[in-house]
Backbone as numpy.savetxt, mean C-alpha at the origin, in Angstrom:
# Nx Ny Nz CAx CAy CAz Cx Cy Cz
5.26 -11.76 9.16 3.82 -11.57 9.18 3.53 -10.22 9.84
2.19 -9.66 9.34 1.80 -8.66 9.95 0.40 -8.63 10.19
-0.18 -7.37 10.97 -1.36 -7.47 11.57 -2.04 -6.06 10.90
-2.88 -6.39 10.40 -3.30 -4.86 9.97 -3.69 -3.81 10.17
-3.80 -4.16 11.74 -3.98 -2.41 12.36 -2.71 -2.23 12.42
-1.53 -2.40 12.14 -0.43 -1.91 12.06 -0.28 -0.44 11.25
-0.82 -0.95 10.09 -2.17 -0.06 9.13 -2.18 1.31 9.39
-1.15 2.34 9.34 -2.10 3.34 10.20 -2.28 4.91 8.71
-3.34 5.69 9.07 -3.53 6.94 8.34 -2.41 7.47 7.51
-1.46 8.19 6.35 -0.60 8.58 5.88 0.43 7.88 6.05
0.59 6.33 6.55 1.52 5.95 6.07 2.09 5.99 4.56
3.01 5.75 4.20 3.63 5.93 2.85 3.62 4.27 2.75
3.02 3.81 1.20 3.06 2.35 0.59 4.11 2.49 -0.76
5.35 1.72 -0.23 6.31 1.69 -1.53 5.75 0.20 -2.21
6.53 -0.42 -3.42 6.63 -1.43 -3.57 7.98 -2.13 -3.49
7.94 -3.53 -3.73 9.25 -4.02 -3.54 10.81 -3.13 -3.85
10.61 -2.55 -4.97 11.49 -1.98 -5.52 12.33 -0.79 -4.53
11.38 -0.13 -3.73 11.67 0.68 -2.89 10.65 2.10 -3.34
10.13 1.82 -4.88 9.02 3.68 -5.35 8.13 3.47 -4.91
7.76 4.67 -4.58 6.31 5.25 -4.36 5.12 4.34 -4.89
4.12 3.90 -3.89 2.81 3.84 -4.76 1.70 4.33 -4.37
1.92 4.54 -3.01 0.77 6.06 -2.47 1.00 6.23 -1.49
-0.61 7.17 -0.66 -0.69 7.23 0.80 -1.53 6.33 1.28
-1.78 5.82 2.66 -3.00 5.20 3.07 -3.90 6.42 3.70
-5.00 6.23 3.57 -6.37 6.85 4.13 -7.26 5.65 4.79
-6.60 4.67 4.64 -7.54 3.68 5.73 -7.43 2.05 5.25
-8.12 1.22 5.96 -7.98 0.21 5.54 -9.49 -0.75 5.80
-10.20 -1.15 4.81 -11.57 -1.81 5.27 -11.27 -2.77 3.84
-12.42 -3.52 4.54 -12.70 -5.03 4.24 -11.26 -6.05 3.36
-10.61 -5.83 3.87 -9.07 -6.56 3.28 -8.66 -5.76 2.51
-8.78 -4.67 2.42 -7.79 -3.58 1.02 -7.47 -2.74 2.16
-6.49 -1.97 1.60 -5.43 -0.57 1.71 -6.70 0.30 0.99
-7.10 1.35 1.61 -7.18 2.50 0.32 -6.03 3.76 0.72
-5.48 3.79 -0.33 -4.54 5.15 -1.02 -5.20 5.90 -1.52
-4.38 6.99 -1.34 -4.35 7.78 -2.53 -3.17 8.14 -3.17
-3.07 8.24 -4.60 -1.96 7.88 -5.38 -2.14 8.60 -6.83
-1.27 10.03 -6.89 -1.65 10.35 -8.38 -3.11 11.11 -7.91
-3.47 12.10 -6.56 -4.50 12.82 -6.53 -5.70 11.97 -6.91
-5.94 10.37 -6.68 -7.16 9.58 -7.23 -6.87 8.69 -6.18
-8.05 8.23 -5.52 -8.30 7.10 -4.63 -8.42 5.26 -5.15
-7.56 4.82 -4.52 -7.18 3.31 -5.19 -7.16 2.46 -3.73
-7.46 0.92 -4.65 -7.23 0.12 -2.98 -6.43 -1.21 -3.55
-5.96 -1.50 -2.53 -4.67 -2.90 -2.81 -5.23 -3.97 -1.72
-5.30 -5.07 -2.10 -5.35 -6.01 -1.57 -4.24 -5.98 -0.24
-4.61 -6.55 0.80 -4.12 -6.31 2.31 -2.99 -7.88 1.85
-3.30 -8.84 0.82 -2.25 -10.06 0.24 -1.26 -9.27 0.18
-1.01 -8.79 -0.33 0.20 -7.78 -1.24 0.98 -7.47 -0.37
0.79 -7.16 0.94 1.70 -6.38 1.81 2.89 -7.87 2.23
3.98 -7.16 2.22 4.89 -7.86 2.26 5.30 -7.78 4.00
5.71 -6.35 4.31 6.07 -5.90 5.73 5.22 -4.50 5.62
5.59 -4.14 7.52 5.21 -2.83 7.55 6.23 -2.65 8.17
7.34 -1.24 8.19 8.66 -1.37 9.27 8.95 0.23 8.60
9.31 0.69 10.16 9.87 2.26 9.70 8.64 3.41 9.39
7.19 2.68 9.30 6.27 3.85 9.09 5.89 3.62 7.22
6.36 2.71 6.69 6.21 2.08 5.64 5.84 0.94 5.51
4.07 0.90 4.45 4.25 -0.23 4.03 4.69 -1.19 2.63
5.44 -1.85 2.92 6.42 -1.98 1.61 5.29 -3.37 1.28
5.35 -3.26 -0.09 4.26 -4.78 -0.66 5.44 -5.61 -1.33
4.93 -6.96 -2.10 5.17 -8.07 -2.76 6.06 -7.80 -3.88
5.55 -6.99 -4.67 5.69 -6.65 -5.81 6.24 -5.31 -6.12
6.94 -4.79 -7.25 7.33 -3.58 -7.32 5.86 -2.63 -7.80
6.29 -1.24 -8.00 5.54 -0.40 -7.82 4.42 -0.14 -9.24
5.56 -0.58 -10.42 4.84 -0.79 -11.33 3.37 -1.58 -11.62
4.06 -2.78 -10.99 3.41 -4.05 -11.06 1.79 -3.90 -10.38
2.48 -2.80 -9.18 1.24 -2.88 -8.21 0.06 -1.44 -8.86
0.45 -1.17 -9.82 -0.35 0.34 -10.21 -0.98 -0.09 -11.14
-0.53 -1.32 -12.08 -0.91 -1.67 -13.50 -2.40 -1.34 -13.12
-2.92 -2.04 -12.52 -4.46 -2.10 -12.72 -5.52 -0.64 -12.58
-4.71 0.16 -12.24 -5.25 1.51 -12.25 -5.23 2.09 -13.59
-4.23 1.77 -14.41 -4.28 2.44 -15.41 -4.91 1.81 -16.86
């Protein structure tokens, strides 16, 4: 389990897999917002799997977690 001010500014968000799926710029009302691909996106705060190392790694791989952007 984690706590979400763990949460912090430019952390790096991989997905399960270990790729890239953005930066954080903050975190309000239960989402992540990133930025990812020069465009601002937000992930459900569910998704996060761990935070460890200055990474937060989510549920799902990276694909999985971008689908809805595109």
């Amino acid at each position: 389990m984690f706590d979400a001010s763990q949460i912090k500014e430019h952390m790096e968000v991989k997905g399960s897999d270990g790729k890239h799926v953005g930066t954080v710029f903050g975190v309000e009302d239960g989402r992540i917002k990133l930025a990812s691909g020069g465009m601002e996106h937000t992930i459900d705060l569910a998704t996060v799997d761990a935070i460890a190392d200055g990474v937060v790694r989510l549920r799902m791989p990276a694909a999985e977690a971008v689908r809805p952007w595109h």
